[in-house]
C-alpha positions in Angstrom: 47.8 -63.5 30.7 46.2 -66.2 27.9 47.2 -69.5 26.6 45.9 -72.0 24.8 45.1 -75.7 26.3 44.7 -78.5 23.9 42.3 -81.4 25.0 40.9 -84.7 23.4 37.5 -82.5 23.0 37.8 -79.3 23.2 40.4 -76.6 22.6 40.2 -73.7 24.4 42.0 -70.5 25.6 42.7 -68.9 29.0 42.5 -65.2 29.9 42.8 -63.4 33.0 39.9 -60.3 33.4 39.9 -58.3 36.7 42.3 -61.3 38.4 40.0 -64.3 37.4 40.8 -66.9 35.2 38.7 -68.1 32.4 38.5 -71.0 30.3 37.0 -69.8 26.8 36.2 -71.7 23.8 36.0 -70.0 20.2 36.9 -69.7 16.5 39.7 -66.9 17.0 41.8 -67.4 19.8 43.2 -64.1 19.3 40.1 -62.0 19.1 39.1 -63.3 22.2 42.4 -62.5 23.4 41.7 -59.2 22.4 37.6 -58.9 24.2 39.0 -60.3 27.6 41.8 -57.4 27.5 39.5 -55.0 26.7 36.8 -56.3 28.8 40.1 -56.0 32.3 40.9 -52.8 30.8 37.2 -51.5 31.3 36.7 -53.2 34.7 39.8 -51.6 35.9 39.3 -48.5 34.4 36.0 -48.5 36.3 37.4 -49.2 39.4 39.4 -46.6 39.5 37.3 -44.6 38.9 34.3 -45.4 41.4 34.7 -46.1 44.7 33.3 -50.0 45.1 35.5 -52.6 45.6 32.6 -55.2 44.5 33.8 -57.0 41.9 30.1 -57.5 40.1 29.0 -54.0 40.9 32.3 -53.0 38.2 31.6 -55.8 36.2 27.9 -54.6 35.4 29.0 -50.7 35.1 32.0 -52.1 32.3 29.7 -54.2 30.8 27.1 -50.6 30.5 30.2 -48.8 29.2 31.1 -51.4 26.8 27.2 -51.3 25.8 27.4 -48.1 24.7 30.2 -48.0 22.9 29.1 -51.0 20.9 25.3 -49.3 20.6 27.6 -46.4 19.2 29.9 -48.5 17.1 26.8 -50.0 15.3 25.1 -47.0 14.7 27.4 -46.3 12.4 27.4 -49.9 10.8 24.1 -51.7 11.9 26.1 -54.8 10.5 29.2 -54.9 12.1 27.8 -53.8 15.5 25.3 -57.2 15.5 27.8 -59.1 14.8 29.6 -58.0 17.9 26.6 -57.8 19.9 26.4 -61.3 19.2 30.2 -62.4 19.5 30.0 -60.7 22.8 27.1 -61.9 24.2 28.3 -65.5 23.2 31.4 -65.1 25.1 29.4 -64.1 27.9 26.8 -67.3 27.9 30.4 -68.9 28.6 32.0 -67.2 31.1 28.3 -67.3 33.3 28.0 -71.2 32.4 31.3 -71.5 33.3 30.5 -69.6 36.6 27.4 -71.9 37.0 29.4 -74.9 36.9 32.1 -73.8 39.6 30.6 -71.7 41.8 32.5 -69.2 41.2 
């Protein structure tokens, strides 16, 4: 689930990963649309698969699995995979400032 909040200084988008909600800032609202579905998809896909129920334990192993498909990714286009590398880990500095901030 996503939508986008308007406010006096900051716009910003909500996403859903793994049944937490986010508030994320950025340029394209839909590509980040897009990372925080992939970034559920993995989590869940991980927890089905293993057997913890620890919500940073799968968060860590689908952020390793997401590593190395992007280490793959820009093997083939040094580029294009640092410019992800960044865009991802970007998203991330928000989602553990945000985390900071609450508590969470």
């Amino acid at each position: 689930m996503a939508s986008e909040q308007s406010g006096n200084a900051t716009d910003y988008i909500t996403v859903e990963i793994y049944d937490q909600t986010y508030h994320l800032s950025g340029q394209d609202p839909v590509h980040i649309r897009e990372l925080a579905a992939r970034v559920d998809a993995k989590m869940r896909a991980v927890a089905a698969q293993g057997r913890t129920v620890d919500s940073l334990r799968v968060a860590v192993l689908a952020a390793l699995n997401l590593a190395d498909e992007l280490s793959q990714a820009s093997s083939a286009d040094p580029q294009l995979g640092h410019a992800r590398a960044v865009n991802l880990r970007g998203l991330l500095d928000e989602v553990l400032e945000e985390e900071r901030k609450t508590g969470s």
